[in-house]
C-alpha positions as CSV (number, residue, x, y, z in Angstrom):
1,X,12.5,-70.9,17.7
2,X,12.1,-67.9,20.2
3,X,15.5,-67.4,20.3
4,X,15.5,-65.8,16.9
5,X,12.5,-64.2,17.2
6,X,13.7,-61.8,20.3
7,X,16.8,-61.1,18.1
8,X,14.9,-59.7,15.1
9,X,12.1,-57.8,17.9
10,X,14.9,-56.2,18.9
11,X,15.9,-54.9,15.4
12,X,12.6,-53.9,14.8
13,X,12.7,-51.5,17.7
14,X,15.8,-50.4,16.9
15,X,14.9,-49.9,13.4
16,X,12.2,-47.4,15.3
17,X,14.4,-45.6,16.7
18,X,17.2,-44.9,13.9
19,X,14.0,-44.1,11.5
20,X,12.2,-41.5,13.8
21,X,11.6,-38.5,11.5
22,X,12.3,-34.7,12.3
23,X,11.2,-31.2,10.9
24,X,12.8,-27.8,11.2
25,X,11.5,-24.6,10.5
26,X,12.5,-21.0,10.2
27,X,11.1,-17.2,9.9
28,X,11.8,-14.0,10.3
29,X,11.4,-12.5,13.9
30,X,9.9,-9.5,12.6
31,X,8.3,-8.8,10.0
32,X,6.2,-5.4,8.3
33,X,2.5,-5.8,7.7
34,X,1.7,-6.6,3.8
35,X,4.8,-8.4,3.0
36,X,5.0,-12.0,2.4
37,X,5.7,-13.8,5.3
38,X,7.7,-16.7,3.9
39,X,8.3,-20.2,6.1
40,X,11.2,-22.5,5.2
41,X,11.8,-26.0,6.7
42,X,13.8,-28.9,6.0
43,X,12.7,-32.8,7.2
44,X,14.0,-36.0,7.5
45,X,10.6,-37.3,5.6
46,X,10.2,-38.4,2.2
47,X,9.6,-36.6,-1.1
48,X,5.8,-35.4,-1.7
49,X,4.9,-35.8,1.9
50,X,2.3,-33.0,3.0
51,X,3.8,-31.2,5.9
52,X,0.5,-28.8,7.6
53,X,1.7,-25.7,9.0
54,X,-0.5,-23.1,11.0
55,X,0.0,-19.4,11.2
56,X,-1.5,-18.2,14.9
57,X,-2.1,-15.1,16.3
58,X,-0.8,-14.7,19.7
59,X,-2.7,-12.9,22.7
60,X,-3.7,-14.3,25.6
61,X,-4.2,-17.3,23.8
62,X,-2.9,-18.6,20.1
63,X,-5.9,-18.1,17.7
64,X,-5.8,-19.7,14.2
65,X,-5.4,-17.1,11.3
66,X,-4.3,-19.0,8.1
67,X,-3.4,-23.1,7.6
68,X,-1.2,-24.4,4.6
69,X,-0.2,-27.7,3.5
70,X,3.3,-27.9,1.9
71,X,5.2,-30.6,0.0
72,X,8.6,-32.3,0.8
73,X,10.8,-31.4,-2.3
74,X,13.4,-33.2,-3.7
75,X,16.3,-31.6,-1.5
76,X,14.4,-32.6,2.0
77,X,13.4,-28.9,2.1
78,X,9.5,-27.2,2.2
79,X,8.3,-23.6,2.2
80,X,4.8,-22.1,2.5
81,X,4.1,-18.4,1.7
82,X,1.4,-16.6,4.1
83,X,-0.1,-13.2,2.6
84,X,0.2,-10.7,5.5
85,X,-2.0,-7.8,4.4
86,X,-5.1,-8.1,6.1
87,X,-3.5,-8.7,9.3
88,X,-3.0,-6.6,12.2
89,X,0.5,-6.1,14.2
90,X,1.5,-7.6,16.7
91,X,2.9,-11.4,17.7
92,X,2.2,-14.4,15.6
93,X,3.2,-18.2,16.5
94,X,3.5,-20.5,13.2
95,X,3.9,-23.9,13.8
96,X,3.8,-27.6,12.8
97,X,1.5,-29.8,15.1
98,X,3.9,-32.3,16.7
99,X,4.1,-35.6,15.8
100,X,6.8,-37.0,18.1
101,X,9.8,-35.4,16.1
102,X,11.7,-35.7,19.1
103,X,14.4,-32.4,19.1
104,X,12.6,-31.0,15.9
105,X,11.9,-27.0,15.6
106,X,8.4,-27.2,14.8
107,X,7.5,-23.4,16.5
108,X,8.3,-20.0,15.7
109,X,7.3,-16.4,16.8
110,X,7.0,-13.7,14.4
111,X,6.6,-10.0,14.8
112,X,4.4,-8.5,12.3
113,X,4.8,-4.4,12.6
114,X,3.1,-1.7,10.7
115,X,4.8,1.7,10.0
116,X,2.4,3.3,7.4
117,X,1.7,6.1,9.9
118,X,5.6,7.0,9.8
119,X,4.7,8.2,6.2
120,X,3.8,11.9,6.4
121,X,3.0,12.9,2.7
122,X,2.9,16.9,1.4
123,X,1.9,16.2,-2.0
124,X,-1.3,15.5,-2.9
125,X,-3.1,12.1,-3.4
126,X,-4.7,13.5,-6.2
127,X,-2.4,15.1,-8.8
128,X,-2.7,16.5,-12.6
129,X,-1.0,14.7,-15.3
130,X,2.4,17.3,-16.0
131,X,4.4,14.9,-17.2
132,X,5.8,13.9,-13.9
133,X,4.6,12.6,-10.5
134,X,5.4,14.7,-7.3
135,X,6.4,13.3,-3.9
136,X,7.2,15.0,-1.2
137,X,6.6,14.4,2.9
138,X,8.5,13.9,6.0
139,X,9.9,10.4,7.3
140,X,9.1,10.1,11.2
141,X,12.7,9.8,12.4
142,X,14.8,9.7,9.2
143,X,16.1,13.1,10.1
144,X,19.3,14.0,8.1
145,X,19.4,10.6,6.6
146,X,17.4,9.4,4.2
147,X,14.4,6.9,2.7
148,X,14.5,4.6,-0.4
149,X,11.4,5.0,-2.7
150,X,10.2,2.9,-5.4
151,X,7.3,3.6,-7.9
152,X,5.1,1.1,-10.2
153,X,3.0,2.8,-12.7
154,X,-0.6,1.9,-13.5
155,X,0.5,-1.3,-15.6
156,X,2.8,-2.7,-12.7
157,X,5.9,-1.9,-14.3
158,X,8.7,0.2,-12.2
159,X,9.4,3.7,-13.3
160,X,11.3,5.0,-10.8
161,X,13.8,3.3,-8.0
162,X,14.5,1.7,-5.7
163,X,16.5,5.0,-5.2
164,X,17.7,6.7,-2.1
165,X,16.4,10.2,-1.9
166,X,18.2,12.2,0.9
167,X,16.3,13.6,3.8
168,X,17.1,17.3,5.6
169,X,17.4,17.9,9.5
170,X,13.4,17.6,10.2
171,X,13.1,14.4,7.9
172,X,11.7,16.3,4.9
173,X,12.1,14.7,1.5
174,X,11.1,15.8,-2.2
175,X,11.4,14.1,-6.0
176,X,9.7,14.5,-9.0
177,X,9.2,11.1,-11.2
178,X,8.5,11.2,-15.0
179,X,5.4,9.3,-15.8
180,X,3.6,8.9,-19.2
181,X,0.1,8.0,-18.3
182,X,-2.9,8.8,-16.5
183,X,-3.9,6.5,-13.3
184,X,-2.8,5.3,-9.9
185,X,0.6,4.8,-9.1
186,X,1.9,2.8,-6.1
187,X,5.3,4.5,-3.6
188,X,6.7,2.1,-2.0
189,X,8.7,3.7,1.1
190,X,11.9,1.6,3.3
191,X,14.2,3.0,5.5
192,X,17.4,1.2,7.5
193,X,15.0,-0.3,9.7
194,X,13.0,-2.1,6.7
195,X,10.0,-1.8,4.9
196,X,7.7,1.0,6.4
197,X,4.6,1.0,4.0
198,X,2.9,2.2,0.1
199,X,1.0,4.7,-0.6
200,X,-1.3,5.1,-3.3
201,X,-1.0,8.1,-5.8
202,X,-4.1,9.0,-8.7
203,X,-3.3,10.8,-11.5
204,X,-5.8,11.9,-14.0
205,X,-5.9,14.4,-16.7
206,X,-5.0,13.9,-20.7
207,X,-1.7,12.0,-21.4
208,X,-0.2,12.2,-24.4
209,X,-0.7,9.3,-26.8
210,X,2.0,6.2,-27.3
211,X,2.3,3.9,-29.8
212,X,1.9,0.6,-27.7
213,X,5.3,-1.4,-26.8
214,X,6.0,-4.8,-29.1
215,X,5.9,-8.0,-26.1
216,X,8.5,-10.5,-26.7
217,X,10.9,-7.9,-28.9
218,X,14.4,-7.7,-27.0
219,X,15.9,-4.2,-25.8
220,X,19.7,-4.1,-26.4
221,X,21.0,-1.6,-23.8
222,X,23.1,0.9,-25.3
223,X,25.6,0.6,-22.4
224,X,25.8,-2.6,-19.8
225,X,24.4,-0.2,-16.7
226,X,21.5,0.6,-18.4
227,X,18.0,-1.2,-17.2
228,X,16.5,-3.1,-20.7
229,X,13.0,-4.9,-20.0
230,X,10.5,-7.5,-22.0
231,X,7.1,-7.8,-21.1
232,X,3.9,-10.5,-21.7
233,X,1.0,-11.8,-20.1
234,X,1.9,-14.7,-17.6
235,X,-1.0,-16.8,-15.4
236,X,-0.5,-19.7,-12.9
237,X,-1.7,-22.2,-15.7
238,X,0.4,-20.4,-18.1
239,X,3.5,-18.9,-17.2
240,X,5.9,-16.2,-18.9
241,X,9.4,-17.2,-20.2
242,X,12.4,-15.2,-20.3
243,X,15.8,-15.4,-22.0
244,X,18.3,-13.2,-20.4
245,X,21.8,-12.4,-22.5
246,X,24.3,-11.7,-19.9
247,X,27.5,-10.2,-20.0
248,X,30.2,-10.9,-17.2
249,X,29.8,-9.6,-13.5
250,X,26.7,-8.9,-11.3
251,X,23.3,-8.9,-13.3
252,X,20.4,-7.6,-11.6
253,X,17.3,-9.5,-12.4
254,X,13.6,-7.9,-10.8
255,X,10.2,-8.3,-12.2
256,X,7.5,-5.5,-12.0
257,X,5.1,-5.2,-9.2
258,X,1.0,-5.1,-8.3
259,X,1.0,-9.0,-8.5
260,X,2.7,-11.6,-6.0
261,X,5.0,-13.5,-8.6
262,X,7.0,-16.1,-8.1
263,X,10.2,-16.6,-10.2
264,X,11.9,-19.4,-10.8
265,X,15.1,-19.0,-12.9
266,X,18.8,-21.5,-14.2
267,X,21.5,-19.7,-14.3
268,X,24.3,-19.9,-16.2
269,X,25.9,-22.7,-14.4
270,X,22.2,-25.0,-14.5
271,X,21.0,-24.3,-11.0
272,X,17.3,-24.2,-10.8
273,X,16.4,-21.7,-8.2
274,X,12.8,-20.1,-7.2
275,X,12.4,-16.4,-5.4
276,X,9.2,-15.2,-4.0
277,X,10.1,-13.3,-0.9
278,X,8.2,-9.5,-1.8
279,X,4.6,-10.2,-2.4
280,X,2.6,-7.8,-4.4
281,X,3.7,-4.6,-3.3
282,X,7.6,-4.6,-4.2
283,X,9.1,-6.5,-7.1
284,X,11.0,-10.0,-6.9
285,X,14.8,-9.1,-7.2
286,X,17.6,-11.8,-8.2
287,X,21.2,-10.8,-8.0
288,X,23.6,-12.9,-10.0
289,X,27.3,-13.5,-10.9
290,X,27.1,-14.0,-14.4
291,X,29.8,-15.1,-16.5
292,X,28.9,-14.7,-20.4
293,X,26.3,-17.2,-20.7
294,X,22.0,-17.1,-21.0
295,X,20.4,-17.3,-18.3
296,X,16.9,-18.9,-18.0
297,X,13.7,-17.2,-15.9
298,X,9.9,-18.4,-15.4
299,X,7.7,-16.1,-13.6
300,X,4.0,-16.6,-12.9
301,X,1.7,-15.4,-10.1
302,X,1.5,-16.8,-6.4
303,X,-2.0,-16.8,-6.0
304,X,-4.2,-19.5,-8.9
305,X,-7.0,-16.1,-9.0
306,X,-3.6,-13.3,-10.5
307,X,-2.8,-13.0,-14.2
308,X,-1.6,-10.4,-15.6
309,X,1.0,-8.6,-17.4
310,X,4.6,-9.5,-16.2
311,X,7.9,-6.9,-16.9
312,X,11.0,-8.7,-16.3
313,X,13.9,-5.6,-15.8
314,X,17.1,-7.1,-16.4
315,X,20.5,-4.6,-15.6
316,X,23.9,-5.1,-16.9
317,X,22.7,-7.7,-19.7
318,X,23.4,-7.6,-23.0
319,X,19.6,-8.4,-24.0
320,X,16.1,-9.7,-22.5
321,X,13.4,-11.1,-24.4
322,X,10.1,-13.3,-24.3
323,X,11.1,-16.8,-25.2
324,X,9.1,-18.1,-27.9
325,X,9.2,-21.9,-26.1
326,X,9.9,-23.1,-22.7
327,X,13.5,-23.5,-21.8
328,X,15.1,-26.6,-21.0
329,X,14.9,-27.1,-17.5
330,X,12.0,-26.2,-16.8
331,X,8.5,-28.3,-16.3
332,X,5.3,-27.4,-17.4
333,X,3.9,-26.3,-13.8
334,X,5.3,-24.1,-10.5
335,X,8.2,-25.9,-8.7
336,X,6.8,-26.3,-5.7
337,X,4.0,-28.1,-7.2
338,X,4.6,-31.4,-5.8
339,X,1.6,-33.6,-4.5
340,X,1.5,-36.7,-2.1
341,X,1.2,-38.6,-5.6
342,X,5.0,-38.2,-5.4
343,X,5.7,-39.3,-2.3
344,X,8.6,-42.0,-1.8
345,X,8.8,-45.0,1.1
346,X,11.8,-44.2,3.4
347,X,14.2,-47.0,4.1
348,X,13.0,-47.0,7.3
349,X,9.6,-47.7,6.7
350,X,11.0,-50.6,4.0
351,X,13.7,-52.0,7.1
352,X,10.6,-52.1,9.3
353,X,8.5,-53.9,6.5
354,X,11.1,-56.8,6.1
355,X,11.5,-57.6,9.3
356,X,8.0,-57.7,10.1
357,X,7.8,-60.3,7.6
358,X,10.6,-62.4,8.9
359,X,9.2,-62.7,12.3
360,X,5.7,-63.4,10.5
361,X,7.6,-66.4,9.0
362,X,9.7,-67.3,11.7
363,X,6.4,-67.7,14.1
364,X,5.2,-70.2,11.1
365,X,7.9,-72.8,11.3
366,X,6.9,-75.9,13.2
């Protein structure tokens, strides 16, 4: 009898070794204080197991800052999203705690870097309502170049940007933005090197009165390079739907700003694909090739404690609107919402299962 049982021990620990399980991850090396800082990974495990990931802050020693627990999705693959603006620069270590992955990348270093005091701002923090919104400073080191601004009005909604204004030989730069209302408006500021910081702007005085805008009516664009928009309230529990017309070419997709959302969209060929890569302070953008045919989008905030008004901004489209249902394709909840309900055996844990059996009954026969 022991002569088939060493046969099948021997499968069994072969059956170890074939099935031993490995995790990569990846980030950014650097990174600017306040964005998101997103971590991808991809694993040999099964679908809906929890994968624990630990963001560290590295000095002398690796301190714990933030923990998440991510889910294995259907494609092998995992991400986890840490919220960067309450920490300070400098290096950070995220990290899986090993579990004998053998050659897995289970550690990464990240340079978070803060730039807000490159920003040196003429205008005033506190302006008048004119009609428009003046900005004006110098760029530390953008000296006959230039600095890409962006600017979300009170509501969240872009009104100006991301557009390149043009900087003289000491780094000065000037532009005056239209604005309708009264209240605080957020600047976002990048240069070649990346992201440098926001500033806040408050505007107060009387604006003149508007009749509120219709959510859920579409916006035909008079030409196909104009920017047409659709706007409604979106939640975690309930999220905001969007049917975009397209035309042919590159259609530029971006949502409006003040909340972290996530947006999840199909295109036109039925790829379900989810963005959340800015955080609150710039707006989620989605570049696609379009070739005639609707396109599909879900947004709804990061963070379970957001809701809010959502503006999707949808350039060289025929049409956007609020869809009055949810889209084929979609489920009722996030995509990355998976739990270890869902979790599948591997066939390595199955091989390991049957032979344990056979030996069990092998070691029974008389």
């Amino acid at each position: 009898m022991n002569k088939f049982v060493l046969p099948v021990l021997g499968l069994l620990f072969l059956s170890g070794i074939v099935s031993a399980y490995q995790i990569d991850i990846s980030a950014p090396a650097t990174l600017a204080v306040g964005k998101p800082l997103v971590v991808t990974g991809i694993t040999t495990f099964g679908i809906g197991t929890p994968i624990d990931v630990v963001l560290y802050y590295q000095l002398t020693t690796a301190t714990p800052i933030q923990r998440q627990i991510a889910y294995v999705q259907s494609d092998r693959t995992f991400h986890v999203i840490f919220d960067t603006t309450s920490l300070r620069k400098g290096t950070y270590k995220i990290e899986v705690p090993a579990n004998g992955q053998g050659d897995s990348v289970t550690m990464r270093l990240v340079e978070l870097v803060d730039r807000a005091d490159e920003i040196q701002l003429s205008s005033h923090l506190n302006q008048q309502y004119n009609g428009k919104l003046s900005i004006a400073g110098t760029m530390v080191g953008s000296q006959n170049s230039g600095v890409q601004i962006e600017v979300a009005a009170p509501d969240g909604s872009r009104v100006f940007g991301p557009q390149y204004i043009s900087t003289n030989f000491q780094g000065h730069f000037s532009v005056d933005v239209p604005i309708t209302q009264t209240g605080i408006y957020d600047v976002s500021f990048t240069d070649t090197k990346g992201f440098v910081g926001t500033v806040s702007i408050s505007v107060t005085g009387e604006a003149p009165v508007t009749s509120p805008a219709v959510t859920g009516v579409p916006v035909t664009a008079t030409t196909q390079n104009d920017v047409i928009s659709a706007h409604t309230k979106a939640s975690r529990d309930t999220p905001a739907y969007f049917e975009v017309k397209a035309g042919s070419g590159t259609v530029n997709l971006y949502t409006s700003s003040k909340i972290d959302w996530v947006v999840e969209y199909i295109d036109d060929r039925g790829n379900l694909t989810a963005v959340n890569e800015n955080g609150a302070l710039n707006p989620e953008v989605i570049i696609i090739q379009a070739r005639g045919k609707p396109i599909s989008v879900k947004v709804y905030p990061y963070k379970y404690s957001d809701s809010g008004e959502v503006f999707l901004y949808a350039e060289n489209a025929q049409s956007v609107r609020v869809s009055p249902t949810i889209p084929a394709g979609f489920g009722a909840g996030p995509l990355s919402s998976a739990t270890p309900a869902e979790t599948q055996q591997s066939p390595g844990i199955v091989i390991t299962g049957v032979l344990a059996l056979v030996i069990l009954m092998l070691l029974r026969r008389p």
